[in-house]
C-alpha positions in Angstrom: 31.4 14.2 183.4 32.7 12.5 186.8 35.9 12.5 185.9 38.5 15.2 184.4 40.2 14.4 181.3 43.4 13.9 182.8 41.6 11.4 185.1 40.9 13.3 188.3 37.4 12.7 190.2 35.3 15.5 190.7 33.2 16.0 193.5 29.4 16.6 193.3 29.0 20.2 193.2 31.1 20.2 190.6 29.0 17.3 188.7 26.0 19.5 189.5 27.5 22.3 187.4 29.7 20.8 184.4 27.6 16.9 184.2 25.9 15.9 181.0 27.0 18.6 178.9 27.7 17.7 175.5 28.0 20.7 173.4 26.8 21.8 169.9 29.0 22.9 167.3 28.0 26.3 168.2 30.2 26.0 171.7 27.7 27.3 173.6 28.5 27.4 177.3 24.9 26.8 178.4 22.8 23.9 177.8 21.7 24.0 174.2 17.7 23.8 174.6 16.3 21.6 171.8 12.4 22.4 171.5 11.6 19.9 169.0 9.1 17.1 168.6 11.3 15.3 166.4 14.5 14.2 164.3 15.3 13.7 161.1 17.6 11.2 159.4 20.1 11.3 157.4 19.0 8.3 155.4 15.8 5.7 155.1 18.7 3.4 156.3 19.6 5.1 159.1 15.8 5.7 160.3 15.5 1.9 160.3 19.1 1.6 162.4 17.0 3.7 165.0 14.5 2.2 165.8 15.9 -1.3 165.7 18.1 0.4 168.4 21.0 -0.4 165.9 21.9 2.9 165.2 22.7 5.8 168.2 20.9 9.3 167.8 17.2 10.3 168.6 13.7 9.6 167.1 11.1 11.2 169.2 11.0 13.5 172.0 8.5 11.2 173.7 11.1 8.6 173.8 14.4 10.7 174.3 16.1 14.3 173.5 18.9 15.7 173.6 18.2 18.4 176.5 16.5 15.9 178.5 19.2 13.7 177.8 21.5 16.2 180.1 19.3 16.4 182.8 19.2 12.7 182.9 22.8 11.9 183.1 23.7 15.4 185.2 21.2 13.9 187.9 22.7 10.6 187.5 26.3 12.0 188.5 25.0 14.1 191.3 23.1 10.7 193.3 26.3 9.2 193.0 24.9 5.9 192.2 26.9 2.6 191.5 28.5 1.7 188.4 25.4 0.9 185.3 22.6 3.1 187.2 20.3 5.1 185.2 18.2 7.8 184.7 14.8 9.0 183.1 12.6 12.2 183.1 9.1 12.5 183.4 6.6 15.0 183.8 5.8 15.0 187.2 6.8 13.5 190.4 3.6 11.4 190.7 4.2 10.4 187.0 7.9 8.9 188.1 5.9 7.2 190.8 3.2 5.7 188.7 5.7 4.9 185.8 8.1 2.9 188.2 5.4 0.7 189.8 3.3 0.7 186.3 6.4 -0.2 184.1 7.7 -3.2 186.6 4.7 -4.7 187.9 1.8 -6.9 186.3 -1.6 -8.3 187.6 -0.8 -10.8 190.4 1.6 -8.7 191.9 1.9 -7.7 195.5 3.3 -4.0 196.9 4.0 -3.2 200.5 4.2 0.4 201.8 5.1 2.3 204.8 1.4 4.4 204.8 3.3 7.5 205.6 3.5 8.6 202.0 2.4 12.0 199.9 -2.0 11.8 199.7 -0.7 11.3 195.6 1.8 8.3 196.2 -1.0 6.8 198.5 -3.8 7.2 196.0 -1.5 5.1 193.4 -0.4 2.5 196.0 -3.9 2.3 197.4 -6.5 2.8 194.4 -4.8 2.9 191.1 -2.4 -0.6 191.8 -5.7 -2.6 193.3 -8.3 -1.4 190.5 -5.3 -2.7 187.9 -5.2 -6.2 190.1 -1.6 -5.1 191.5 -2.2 -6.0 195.8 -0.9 -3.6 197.9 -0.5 -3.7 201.9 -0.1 -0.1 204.0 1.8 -0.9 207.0 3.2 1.4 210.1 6.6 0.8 208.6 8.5 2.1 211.5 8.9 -1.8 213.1 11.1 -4.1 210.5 9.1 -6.9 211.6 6.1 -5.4 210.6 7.3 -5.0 207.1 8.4 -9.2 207.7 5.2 -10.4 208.3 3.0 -8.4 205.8 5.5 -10.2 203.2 3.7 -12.8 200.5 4.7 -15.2 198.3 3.7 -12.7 195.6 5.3 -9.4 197.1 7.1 -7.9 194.6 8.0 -3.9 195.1 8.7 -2.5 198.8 7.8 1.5 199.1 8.4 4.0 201.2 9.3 7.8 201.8 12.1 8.6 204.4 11.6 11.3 205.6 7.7 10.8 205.4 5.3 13.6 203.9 4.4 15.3 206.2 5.5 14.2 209.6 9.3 13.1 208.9 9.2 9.7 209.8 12.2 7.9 209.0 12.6 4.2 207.8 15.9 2.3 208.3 16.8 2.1 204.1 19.3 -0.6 204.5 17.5 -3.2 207.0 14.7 -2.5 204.6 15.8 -2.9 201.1 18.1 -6.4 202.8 14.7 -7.7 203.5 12.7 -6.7 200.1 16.3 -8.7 198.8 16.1 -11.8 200.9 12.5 -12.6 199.9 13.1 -11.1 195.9 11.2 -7.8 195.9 12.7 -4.7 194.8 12.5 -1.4 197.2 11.5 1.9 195.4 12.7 4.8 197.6 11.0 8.2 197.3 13.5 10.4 198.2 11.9 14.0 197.5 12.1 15.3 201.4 15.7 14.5 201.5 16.9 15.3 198.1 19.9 13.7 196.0 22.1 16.0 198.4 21.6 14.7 201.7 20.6 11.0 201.2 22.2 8.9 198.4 19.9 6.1 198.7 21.5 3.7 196.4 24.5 3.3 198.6 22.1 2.5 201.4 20.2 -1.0 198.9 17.7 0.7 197.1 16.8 -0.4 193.9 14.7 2.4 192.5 14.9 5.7 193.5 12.5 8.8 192.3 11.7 12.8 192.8 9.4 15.2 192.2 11.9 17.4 190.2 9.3 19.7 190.9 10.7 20.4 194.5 14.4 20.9 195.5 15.7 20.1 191.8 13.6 23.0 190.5 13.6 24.8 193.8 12.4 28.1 192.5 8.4 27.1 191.4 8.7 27.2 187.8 7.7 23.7 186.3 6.8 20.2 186.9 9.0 17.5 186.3 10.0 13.8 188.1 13.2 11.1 188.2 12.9 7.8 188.2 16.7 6.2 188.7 17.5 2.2 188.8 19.6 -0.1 187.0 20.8 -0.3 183.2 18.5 -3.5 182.5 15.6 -1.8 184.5 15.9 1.9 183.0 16.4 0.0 179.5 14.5 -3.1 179.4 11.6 -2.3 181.4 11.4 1.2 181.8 12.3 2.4 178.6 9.2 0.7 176.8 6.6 2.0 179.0 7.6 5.0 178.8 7.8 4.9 175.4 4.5 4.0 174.4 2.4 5.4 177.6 4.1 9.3 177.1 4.7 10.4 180.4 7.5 12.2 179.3 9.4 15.3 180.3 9.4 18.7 178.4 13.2 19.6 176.8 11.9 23.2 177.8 11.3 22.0 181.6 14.3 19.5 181.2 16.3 22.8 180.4 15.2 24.8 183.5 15.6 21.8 185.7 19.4 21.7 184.8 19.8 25.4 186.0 18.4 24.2 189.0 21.0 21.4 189.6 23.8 24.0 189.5 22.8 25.7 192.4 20.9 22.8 194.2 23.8 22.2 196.6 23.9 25.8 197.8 20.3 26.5 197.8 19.6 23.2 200.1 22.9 23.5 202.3 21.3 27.2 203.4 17.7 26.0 203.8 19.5 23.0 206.0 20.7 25.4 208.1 17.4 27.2 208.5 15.8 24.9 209.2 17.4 23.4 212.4 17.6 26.9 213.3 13.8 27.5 213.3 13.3 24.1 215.0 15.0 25.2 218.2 13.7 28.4 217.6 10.0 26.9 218.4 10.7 23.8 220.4 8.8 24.0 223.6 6.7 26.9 222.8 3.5 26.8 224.8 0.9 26.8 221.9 3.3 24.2 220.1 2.1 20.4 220.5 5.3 19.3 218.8 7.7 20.4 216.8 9.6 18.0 214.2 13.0 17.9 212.6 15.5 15.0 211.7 18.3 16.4 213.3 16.6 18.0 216.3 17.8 16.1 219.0 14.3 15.8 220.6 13.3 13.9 217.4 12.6 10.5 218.2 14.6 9.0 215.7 17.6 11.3 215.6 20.0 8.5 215.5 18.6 6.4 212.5 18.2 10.2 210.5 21.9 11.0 211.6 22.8 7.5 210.8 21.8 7.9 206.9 21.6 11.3 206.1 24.2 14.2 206.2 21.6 16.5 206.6 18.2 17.3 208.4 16.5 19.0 204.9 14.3 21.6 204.2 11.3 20.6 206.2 10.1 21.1 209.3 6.5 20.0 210.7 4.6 21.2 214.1 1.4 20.3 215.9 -0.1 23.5 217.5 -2.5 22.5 220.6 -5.7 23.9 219.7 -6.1 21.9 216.4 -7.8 22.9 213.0 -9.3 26.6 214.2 -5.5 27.3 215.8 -4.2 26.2 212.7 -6.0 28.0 210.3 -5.8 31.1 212.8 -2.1 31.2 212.8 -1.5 30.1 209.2 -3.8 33.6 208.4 -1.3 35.3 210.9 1.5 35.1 208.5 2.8 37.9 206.7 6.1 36.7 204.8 5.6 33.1 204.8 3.0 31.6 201.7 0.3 29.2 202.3 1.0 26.9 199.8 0.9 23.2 198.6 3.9 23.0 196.9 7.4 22.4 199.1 11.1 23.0 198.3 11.0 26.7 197.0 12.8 29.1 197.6 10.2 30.9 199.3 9.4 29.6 202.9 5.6 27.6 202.1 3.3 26.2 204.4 0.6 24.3 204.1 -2.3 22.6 206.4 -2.1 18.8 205.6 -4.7 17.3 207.3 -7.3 19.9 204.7 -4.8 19.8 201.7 -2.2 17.3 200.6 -3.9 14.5 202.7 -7.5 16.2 203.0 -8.9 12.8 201.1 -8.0 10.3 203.9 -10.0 9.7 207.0 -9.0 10.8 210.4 -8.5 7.8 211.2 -5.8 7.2 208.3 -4.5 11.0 209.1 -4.2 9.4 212.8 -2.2 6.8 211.6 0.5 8.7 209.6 0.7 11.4 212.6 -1.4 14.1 210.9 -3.5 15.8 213.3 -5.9 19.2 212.8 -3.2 21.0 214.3 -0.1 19.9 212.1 1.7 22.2 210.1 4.1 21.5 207.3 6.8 24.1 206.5 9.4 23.8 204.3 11.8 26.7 204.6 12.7 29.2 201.8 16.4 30.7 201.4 14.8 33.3 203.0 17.1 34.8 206.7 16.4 32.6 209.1 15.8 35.3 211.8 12.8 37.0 209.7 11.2 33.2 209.5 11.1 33.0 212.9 10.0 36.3 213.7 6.9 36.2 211.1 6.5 32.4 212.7 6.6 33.8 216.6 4.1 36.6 215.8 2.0 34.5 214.0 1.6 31.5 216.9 0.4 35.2 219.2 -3.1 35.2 217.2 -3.7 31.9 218.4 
């Protein structure tokens, strides 16, 4: 639902709330939840129909269901994608990622990435891709002409995260998907750290577009789940069929909670938004403090560009403390509200040590390259007060 029956557009908190719901004869004001494997027919005719794709209505819960089937087109109102975009579920966000590249590309095929990407994305762009005779090139994606001159006559698929995992770089979308377009690659944007809130990347020339429904979508640390969004012919044609026949498909129980999760996704994120720059100045030029990052700290070198295509900083925060690993690991023990954990977009405050978790399989010379040092932190705030964050961070950074 994106419009109102008398015609009127709704915005997209409202979308986040009253999208996709098609309702059973029951009336039911909440999502029915349909926790089946599969469908009957009303005839050996109709069965046929089906699967000839002659014939609406469902088959298999690895290849569509009706709860899943909200999520889908809920999320699809909320990116506020053009006219014929698409949606599908999976069960993870690194299953989104490998389905996208997996279900488009073929032996022969050439991928350039930004290397600032999630240890999982890299392992896939990196490993998986080459071992399947899929090419891929890591560049410092920062410099457009540095994506121009890694191009081949066989590139394909551009990558890239903006902001980065976990030291918030940001890539200029737009220059980047009008040169994956002149030379007739695709871009695939991950677009996790910035959610479908504060960066529509479809309006910006992105092609493909995918989560970890796991983090903001969910938001609470219940379940897995991942979003891959592109065009009607893409999502249909290509997609559909891999998908199909490979299984990486979402749960209607997980597609169920992720939908509660969409209703309060605007409020949740605006909040932790707000947080988080607060924090950010909170620490910014404290002595045992390297750096401190945030998009919309105006110390951030690329304040501009992050101001230029998002309407909001995000949830996450990163910061260097001077005295490396030992500092790190003293003041993440410091902590007494904040959790030490991998995961990010909760509503609990997390943190998490990259350089010996999320990105503990890369070298330090790799780390080096994507800005991880021993000393970085990654925090992604909770919808906890803002003032009792900083106060747990401030005491923490004494037992260093």
């Amino acid at each position: 639902m994106s419009t109102t029956k008398s015609g009127r557009s709704l915005r997209p908190q409202t979308r986040a709330v009253r999208g996709g719901l098609t309702r059973s004869q029951h009336g039911e004001t909440s999502e029915a939840l349909y926790l089946t494997s599969g469908f009957a027919y009303p005839d050996a005719a109709s069965a046929e129909r089906r699967f000839k794709n002659e014939e609406p209505g469902y088959i298999y819960s690895r290849f569509s269901n009706p709860t899943v089937a909200a999520f889908e087109e809920r999320l699809t109102l909320l990116e506020d994608a053009p006219e014929g975009v698409e949606c599908r579920g999976t069960a993870s966000g690194l299953a989104a990622v490998a389905a996208a590249f997996l279900g488009t590309l073929s032996a022969g095929d050439h991928v350039l990435s930004s290397r600032a990407l999630f240890g999982g994305c890299r392992y896939i762009v990196e490993e998986l891709l080459p071992r399947l005779g899929i090419a891929s090139t890591l560049i410092d994606g920062a410099e457009l002409k540095t994506w121009e001159a890694a191009i081949r006559p066989n590139t394909k698929a551009f990558f890239l995260e903006t902001p980065s995992n976990p030291a918030l770089e940001i890539f200029d979308v737009k220059a980047i998907a009008d040169l994956a377009h002149a030379h007739g690659a695709v871009l695939v944007i991950d677009n996790v750290f910035a959610s479908p809130i504060f960066q529509k990347p479809f309006t910006l020339g992105a092609d493909i577009v995918v989560y970890s429904a796991t983090k903001h979508i969910d938001g609470q640390g219940r379940c897995l789940g991942g979003v891959i969004l592109g065009s009607e012919k893409y999502i249909n044609e290509t997609l559909q069929p891999f998908i199909r026949h490979t299984g990486p498909s979402l749960s209607p129980m997980n597609a169920w909670i992720l939908l509660k999760g969409l209703e309060t996704l605007d409020l949740r994120i605006a909040k932790q938004c707000e947080s988080s720059l607060k924090i950010a100045q909170a620490l910014q030029g404290h002595a045992k403090l390297a750096q401190v990052s945030y998009p919309t700290l105006e110390s951030f070198p690329q304040y501009e560009l992050a101001k230029k295509q998002m309407s909001g900083g995000g949830t996450m925060l990163s910061f260097s403390l001077a005295g490396g690993k030992a500092a790190a690991f003293r003041f993440l023990n410091a902590l007494e509200l904040v959790l030490i954990s991998n995961n990010l977009g909760d509503s609990k405050s997390l943190v998490t040590h990259p350089a010996t978790t999320t990105h503990q399989r890369l070298t330090v010379e790799q780390r080096a390259k994507q800005g991880i040092d021993e000393g970085l932190i990654r925090f992604s705030v909770g919808l906890e007060h803002a003032d009792d964050l900083i106060d747990d961070l401030l005491n923490a950074l004494k037992a260093v």
